[in-house]
C-alpha positions as a Python dict, from the first residue, in 0.01 Angstrom:
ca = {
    (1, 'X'): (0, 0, 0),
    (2, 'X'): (358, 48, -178),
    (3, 'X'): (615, -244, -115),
    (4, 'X'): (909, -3, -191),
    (5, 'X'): (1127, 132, 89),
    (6, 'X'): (1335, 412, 77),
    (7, 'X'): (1678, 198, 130),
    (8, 'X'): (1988, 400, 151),
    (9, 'X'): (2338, 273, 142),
    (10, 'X'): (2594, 471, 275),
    (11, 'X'): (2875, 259, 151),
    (12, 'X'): (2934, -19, 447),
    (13, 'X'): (2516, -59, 549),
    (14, 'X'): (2223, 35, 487),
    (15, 'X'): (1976, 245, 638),
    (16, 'X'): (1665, 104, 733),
    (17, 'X'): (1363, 346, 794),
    (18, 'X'): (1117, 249, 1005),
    (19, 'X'): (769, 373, 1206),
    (20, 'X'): (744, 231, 1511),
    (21, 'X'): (438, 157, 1693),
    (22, 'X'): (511, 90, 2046),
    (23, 'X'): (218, -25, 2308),
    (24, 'X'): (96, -254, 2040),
    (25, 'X'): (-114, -573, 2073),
    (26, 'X'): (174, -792, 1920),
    (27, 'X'): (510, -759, 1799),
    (28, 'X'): (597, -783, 1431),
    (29, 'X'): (644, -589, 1160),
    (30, 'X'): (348, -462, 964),
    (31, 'X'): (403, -383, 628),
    (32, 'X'): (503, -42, 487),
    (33, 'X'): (366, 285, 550),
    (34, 'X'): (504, 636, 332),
    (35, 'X'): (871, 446, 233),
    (36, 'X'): (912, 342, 585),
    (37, 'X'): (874, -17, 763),
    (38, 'X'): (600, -27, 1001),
    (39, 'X'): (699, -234, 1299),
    (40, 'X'): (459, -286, 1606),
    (41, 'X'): (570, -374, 1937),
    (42, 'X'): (429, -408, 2288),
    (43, 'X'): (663, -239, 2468),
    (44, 'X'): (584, 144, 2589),
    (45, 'X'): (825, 370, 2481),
    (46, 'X'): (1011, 438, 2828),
    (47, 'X'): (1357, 352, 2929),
    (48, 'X'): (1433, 244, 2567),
    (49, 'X'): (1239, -59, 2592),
    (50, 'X'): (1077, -18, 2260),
    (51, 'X'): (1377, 32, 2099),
    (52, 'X'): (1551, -289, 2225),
    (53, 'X'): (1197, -443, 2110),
    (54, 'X'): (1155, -296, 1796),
    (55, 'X'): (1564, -439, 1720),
    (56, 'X'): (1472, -793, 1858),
    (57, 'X'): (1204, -791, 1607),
    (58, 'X'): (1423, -657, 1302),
    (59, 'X'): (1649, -932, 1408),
    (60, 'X'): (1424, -1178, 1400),
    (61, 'X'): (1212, -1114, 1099),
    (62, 'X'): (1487, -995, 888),
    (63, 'X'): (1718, -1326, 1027),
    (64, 'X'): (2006, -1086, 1109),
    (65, 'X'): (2266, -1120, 1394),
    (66, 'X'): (2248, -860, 1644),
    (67, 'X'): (2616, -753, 1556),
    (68, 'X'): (2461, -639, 1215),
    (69, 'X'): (2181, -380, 1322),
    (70, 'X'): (2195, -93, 1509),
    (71, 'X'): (1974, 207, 1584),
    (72, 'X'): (2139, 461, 1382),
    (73, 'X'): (1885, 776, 1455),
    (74, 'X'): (1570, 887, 1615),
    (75, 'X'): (1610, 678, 1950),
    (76, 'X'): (1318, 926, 2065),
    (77, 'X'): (1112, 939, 1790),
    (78, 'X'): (873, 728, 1600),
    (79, 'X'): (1007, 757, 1292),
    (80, 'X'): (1375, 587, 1313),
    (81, 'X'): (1642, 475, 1112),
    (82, 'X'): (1840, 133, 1180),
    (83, 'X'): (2173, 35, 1040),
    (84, 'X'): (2217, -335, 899),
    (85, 'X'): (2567, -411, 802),
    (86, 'X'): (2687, -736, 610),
    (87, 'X'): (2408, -711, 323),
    (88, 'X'): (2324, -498, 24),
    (89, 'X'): (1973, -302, -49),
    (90, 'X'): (1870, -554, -226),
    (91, 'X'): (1890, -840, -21),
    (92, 'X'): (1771, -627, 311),
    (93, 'X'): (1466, -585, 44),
    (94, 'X'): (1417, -943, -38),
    (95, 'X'): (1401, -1015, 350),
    (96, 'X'): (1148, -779, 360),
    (97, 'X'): (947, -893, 94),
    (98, 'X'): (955, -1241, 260),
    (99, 'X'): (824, -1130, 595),
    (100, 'X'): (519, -945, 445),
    (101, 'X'): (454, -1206, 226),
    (102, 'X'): (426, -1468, 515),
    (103, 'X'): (236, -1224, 755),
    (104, 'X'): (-10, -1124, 459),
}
């Protein structure tokens, strides 16, 4: 499994891709799957309940304030992209190293 995301900055955040897995057994995120995040939640997707899930979860794991992240594309889909203000690539991928480090 690769640890590099495909992190994009497009000059004031940066775009987070992620796979979401709704109807899940627990929320968290996973690890990562084809330069995406893989992020479980139990939520179905109906009503945008996953989504709100799958941004509480961001939130928490990635310790960001919900003023920072946003769901920038694929409300939908499974394969979305989130938008996380107030940090660089780099940091956003140090968060992320964290979390899979402590769930591994």
């Amino acid at each position: 499994m690769t640890t590099s995301l495909n992190l994009e900055s497009d000059g004031t955040a940066v775009l987070l891709p992620v796979r979401a897995q709704p109807k899940s057994s627990r929320n968290q995120i996973e690890g990562i799957h084809a330069g995406r995040l893989k992020v479980c939640v139990t939520q179905a997707p109906e009503k945008g309940k996953a989504n709100k899930a799958l941004l509480k979860v961001l939130q928490n794991g990635l310790q960001l304030k919900r003023s920072q992240i946003e769901l920038y594309k694929g409300e939908t889909a499974g394969l979305k992209v989130f938008r996380i203000t107030g940090m660089s690539p780099e940091e956003l991928q140090k968060r992320i190293d964290t979390v899979l480090e402590a769930s591994g």
